[in-house]
C-alpha positions in Angstrom: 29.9 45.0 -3.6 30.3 42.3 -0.4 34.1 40.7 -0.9 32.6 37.8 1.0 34.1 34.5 -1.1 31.8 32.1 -2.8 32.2 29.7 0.3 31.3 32.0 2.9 28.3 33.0 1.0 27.7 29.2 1.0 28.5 29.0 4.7 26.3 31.9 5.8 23.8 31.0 3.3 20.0 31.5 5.2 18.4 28.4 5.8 14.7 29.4 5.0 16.3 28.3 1.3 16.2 24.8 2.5 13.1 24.9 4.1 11.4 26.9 1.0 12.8 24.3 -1.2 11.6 21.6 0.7 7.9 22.7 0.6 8.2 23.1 -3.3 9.4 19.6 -3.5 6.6 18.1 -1.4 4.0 19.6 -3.1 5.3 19.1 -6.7 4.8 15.0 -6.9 1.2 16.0 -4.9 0.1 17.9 -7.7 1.4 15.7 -10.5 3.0 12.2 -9.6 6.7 12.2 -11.6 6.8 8.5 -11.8 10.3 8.7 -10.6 12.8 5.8 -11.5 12.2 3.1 -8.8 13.9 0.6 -7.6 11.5 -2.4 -7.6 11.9 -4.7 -4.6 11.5 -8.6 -4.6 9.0 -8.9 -2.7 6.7 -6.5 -4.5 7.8 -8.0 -7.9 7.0 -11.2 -6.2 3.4 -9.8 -5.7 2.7 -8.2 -8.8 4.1 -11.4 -10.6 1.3 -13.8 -8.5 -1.4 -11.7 -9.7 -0.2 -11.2 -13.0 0.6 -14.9 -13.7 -1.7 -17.4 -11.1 -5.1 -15.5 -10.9 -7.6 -15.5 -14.1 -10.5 -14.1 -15.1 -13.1 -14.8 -13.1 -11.1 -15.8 -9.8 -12.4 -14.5 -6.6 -9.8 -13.0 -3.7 -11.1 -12.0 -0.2 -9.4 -8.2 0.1 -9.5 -7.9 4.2 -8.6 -4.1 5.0 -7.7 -4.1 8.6 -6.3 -0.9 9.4 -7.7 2.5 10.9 -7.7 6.0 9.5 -4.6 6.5 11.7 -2.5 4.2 8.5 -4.6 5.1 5.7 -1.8 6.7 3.8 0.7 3.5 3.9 -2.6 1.2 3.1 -5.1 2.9 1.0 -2.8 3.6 -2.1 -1.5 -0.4 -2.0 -4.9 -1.4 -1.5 -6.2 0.8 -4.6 -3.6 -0.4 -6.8 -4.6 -4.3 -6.1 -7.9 -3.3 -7.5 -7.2 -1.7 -10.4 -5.1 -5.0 -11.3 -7.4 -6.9 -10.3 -10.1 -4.5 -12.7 -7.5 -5.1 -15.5 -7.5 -9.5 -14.6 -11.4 -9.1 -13.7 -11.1 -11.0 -10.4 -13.9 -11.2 -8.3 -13.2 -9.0 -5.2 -14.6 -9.6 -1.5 -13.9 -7.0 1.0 -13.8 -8.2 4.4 -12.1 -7.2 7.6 -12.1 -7.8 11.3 -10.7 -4.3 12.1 -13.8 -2.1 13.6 -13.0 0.8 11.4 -11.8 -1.2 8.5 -15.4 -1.3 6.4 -15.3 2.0 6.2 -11.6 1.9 4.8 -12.7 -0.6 2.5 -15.6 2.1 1.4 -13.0 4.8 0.9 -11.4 2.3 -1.3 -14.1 1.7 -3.5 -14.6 5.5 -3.9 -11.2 6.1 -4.8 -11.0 3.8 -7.4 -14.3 4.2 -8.8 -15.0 0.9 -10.2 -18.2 1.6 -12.0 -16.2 3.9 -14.7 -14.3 0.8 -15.6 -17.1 -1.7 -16.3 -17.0 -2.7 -12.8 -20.7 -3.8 -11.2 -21.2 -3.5 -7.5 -23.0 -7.2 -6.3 -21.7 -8.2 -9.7 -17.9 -8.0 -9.8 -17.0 -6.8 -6.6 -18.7 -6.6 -3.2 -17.7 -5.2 0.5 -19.3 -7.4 3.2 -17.8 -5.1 6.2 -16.5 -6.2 9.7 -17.0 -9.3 11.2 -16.9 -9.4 15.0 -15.2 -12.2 17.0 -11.5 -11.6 16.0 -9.7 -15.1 14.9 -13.3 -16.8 15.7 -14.9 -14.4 12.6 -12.1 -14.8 10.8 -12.4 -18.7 10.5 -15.8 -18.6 10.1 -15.3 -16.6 6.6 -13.3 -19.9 6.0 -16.0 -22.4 6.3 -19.0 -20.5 5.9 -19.5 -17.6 4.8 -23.2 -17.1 5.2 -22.3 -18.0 9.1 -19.9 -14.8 9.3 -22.4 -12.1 7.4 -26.0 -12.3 6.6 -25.5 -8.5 5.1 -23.2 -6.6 3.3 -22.0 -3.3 4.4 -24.8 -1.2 3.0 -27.2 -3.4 4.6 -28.1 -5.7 1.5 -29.4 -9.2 2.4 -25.8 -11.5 0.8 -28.1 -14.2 -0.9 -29.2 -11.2 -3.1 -26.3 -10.4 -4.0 -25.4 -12.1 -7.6 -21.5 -13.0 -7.3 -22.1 -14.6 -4.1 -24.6 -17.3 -4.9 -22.1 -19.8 -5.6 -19.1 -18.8 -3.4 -19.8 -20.1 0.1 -16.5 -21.3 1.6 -12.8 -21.7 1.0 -13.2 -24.1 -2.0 -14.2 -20.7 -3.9 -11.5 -18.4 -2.8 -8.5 -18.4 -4.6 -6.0 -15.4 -3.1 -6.7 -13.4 0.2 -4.7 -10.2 -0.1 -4.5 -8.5 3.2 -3.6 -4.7 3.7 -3.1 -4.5 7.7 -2.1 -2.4 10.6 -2.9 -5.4 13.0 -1.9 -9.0 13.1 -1.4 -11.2 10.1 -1.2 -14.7 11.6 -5.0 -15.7 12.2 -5.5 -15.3 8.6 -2.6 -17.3 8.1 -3.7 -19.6 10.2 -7.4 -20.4 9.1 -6.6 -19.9 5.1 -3.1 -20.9 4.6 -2.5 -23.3 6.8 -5.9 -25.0 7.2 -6.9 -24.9 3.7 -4.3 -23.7 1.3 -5.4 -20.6 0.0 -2.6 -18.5 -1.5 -2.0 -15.1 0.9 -0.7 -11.8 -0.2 0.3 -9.0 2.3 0.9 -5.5 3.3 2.0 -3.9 6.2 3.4 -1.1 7.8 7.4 -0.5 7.7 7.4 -1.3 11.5 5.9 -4.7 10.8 7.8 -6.0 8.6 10.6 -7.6 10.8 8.3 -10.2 12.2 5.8 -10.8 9.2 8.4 -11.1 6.6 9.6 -15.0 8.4 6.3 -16.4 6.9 6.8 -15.8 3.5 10.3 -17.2 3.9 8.6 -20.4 5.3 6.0 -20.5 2.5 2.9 -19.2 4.6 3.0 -16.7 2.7 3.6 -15.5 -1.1 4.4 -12.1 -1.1 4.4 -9.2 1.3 4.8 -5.7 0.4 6.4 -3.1 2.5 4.5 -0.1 3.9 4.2 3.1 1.4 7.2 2.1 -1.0 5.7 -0.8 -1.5 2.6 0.6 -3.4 4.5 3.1 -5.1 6.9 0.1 -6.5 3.4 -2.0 -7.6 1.8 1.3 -9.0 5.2 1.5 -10.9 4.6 -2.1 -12.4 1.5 -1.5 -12.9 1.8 1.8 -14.9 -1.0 3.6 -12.2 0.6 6.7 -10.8 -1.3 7.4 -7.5 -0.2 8.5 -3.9 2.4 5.4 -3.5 4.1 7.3 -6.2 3.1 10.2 -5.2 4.9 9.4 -1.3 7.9 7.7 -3.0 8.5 11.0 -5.6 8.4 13.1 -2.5 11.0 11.3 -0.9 13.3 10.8 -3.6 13.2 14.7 -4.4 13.1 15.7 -0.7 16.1 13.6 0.1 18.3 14.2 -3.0 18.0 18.4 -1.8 19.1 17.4 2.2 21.8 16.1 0.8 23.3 18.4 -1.7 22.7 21.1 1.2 24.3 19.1 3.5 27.5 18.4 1.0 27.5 22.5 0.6 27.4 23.2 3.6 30.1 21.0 4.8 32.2 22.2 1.3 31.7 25.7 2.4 32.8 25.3 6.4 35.9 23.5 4.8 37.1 26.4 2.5 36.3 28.5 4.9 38.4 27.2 7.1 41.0 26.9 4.8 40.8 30.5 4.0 41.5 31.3 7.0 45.0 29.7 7.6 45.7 30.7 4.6 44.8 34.8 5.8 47.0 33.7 8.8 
């Protein structure tokens, strides 16, 4: 029998423990979101509560996805969750984006959230008109006309045959934009919000949040929500587990574990040396 002491045990302990546990952890909330208690941050409450409490049945909000596959794990779950509230308001939804690859992330949210099984009609209640060129120039002419920014949708269908869009031509029939970005929130701002009014909602990365957060303290904005957390918070409210959860389960779990390793570890190199004046 070893007459090694509890805390040398600890001390010595082999760190492919940590490193096993870890992986467990990660893969535990991929396999089956926990729906871990969360703190819920104003700004996301803020979000959820505009949606919730301004937009009716009926209402139509331009969703803009302008990010690339390189953030589609900070965007995509936020941008899933706004649909399926959106399903559960029926809003109208317009996908837009001036990103090149952000159609196609538009596309992947569609597919993700599967609107058909919940009643939801493509052309009917929701629609994804895909990239317009020109930047800033595109974006404003969304604003004022849309038949001037598209003459097709994504998948190539003529948009006067598409049945939701035969009365909604300009700003007058917009009434939220909700933008999930990787790129630059102020010409939206500046052609919707401060041109004509329309309420904005945001997402961004973490990264981006110092110098986007100043326009919804000024009112250009209503809400923004922050990176990853921020869709795991709204799936929260919401009562949709999906990968914001997911990401904010995994973090809890994983970060809870460093630290009770870390506390043992430094328990064990104190008794340790303890022990030893004490053998001295």
């Amino acid at each position: 029998m070893s007459n090694k002491s509890i805390w040398e045990r600890i001390d010595n302990m082999w760190r492919g423990w940590l490193y096993l546990l870890i992986i467990f952890l990660i893969a535990v909330p991929l396999l089956h979101p926990l729906g871990l208690p969360l703190p819920i941050s104003e700004e996301t409450r803020n979000y959820y509560n505009f949606v919730e409490n301004n937009l009716k049945a009926g209402d139509v909000a331009i969703v803009s996805t302008d990010y690339s596959s390189g953030s589609v794990a900070t965007h995509q779950p936020a941008a899933v969750a706004f649909f399926k509230h959106a399903i559960k308001k029926n809003i109208k939804l317009i996908f837009v984006t001036y990103g090149v690859e952000g159609d196609q992330m538009a596309d992947l949210v569609i597919k993700e959230v599967d609107p058909e099984s919940y009643g939801y009609v493509y052309g009917e209640d929701y629609v994804n008109l895909g990239y317009v060129a020109g930047g800033e120039v595109g974006i404003a002419s969304i604003a004022m006309d849309l038949r001037s920014a598209y003459q097709t949708d994504f998948y190539g269908t003529p948009i006067d045959d598409i049945p939701m869009l035969q009365n909604i031509n300009n700003y007058n029939d917009y009434d939220v934009i909700a933008q999930f970005t990787s790129a630059m929130m102020i010409p939206w701002i500046n052609h919707f919000v401060v041109r004509y009014g329309v309420p904005m909602l945001g997402q961004c990365l973490e990264l981006m949040w110092p110098e986007n957060i100043p326009y919804v303290k000024q009112g250009d904005m209503v809400a923004l929500m922050f990176g990853a957390r921020g869709a795991g918070e709204y799936e929260f409210l919401l009562n949709e587990p999906g990968r914001g959860i997911q990401t904010a389960d995994t973090f809890s779990l994983t970060q809870v574990a460093i630290l009770i390793f870390l506390a043992m570890g430094n328990i064990g190199w104190y008794m340790r040396s303890r022990q030893k004046k004490w053998e001295v």
